[in-house]
C-alpha positions, -999 to 999 in steps of 0.1 A, spaced: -610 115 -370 -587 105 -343 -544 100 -360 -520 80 -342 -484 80 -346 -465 48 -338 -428 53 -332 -396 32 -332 -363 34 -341 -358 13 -374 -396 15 -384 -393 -19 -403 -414 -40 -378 -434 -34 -347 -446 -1 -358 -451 -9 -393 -472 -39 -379 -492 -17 -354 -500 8 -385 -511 -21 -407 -536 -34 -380 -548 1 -368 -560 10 -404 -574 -23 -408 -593 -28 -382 -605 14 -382 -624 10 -410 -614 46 -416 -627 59 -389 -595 63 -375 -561 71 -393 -526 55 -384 -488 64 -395 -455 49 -385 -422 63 -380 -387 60 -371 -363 80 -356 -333 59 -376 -354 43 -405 -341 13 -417 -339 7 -459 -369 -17 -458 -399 -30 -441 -387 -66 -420 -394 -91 -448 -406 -114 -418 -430 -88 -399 -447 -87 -438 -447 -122 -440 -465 -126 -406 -491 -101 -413 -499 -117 -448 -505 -149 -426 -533 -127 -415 -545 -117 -446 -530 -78 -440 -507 -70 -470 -476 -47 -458 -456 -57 -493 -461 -16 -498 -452 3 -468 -416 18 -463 -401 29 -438 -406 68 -430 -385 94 -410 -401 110 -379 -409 147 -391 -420 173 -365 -457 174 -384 -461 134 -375 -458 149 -337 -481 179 -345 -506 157 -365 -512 130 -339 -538 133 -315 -521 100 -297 -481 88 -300 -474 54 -288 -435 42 -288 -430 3 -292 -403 0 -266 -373 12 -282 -361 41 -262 -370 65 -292 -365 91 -266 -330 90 -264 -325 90 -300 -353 117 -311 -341 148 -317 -382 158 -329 -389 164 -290 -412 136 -286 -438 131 -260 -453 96 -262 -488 94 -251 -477 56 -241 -449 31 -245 -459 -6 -252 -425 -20 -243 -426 -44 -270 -397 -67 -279 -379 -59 -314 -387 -79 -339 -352 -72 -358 -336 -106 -363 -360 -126 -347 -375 -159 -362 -408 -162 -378 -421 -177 -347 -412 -152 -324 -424 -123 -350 -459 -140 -347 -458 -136 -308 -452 -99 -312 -477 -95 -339 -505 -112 -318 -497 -89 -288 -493 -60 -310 -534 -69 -328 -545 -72 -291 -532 -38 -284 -541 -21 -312 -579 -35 -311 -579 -24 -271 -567 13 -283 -593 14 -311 -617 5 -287 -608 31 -263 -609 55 -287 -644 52 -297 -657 54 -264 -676 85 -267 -663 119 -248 -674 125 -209 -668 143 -179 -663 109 -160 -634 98 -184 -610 126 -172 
């Protein structure tokens, strides 16, 4: 079972988002967390409200600090775009950053356009890891 750790400052949108999707769409063959390096009080009230659009409830999830374990745990950590470098003090190597846009303040309409590119990515990653192990992928 491959982990992923998603990473952003506030963990209240984009990277709750990308864990919603990730265990959605793994079927359980897979295993996503989410975590900030400042966590905000709550989940973004309109990242859940575009996911339930999508039938994916987030009405649960909170936000979680970043512990050193999260890093140790994860096979793969993906940053949303937030320079969580400069404000993780965990020594954090990101496997990949997806530059994404925050969603903190934005309108429904605009959350929708980062939730559709964050499904995309998440569906190309969980694609990418089930493509079996071989000397040609390194």
């Amino acid at each position: 079972m491959k982990r992923v750790l998603f990473v952003c400052v506030g963990n209240s949108g984009r990277s709750q988002m990308a864990e919603a999707f990730f265990n959605h769409f793994s079927g359980g063959g897979s295993l996503a967390i989410s975590a900030g390096t400042r966590p905000a009080t709550s989940v973004s009230r309109t990242a859940i409200a575009a996911m339930a659009e999508l039938g994916i409830d987030m009405g649960d999830q909170r936000p979680k600090p970043l512990t050193q374990q999260m890093i140790q745990q994860a096979d793969r950590i993906i940053t949303m775009g937030c320079d969580v470098a400069e404000s993780c003090p965990a020594g954090l190597h990101a496997s990949e950053d997806w530059g994404l846009e925050d969603t903190q303040g934005q309108p429904l309409e605009k959350v929708r356009f980062i939730r559709d590119q964050i499904r995309e990515r998440v569906l190309a990653l969980l694609a990418e890891l089930d493509k079996p192990y071989s000397a040609e992928t390194m």
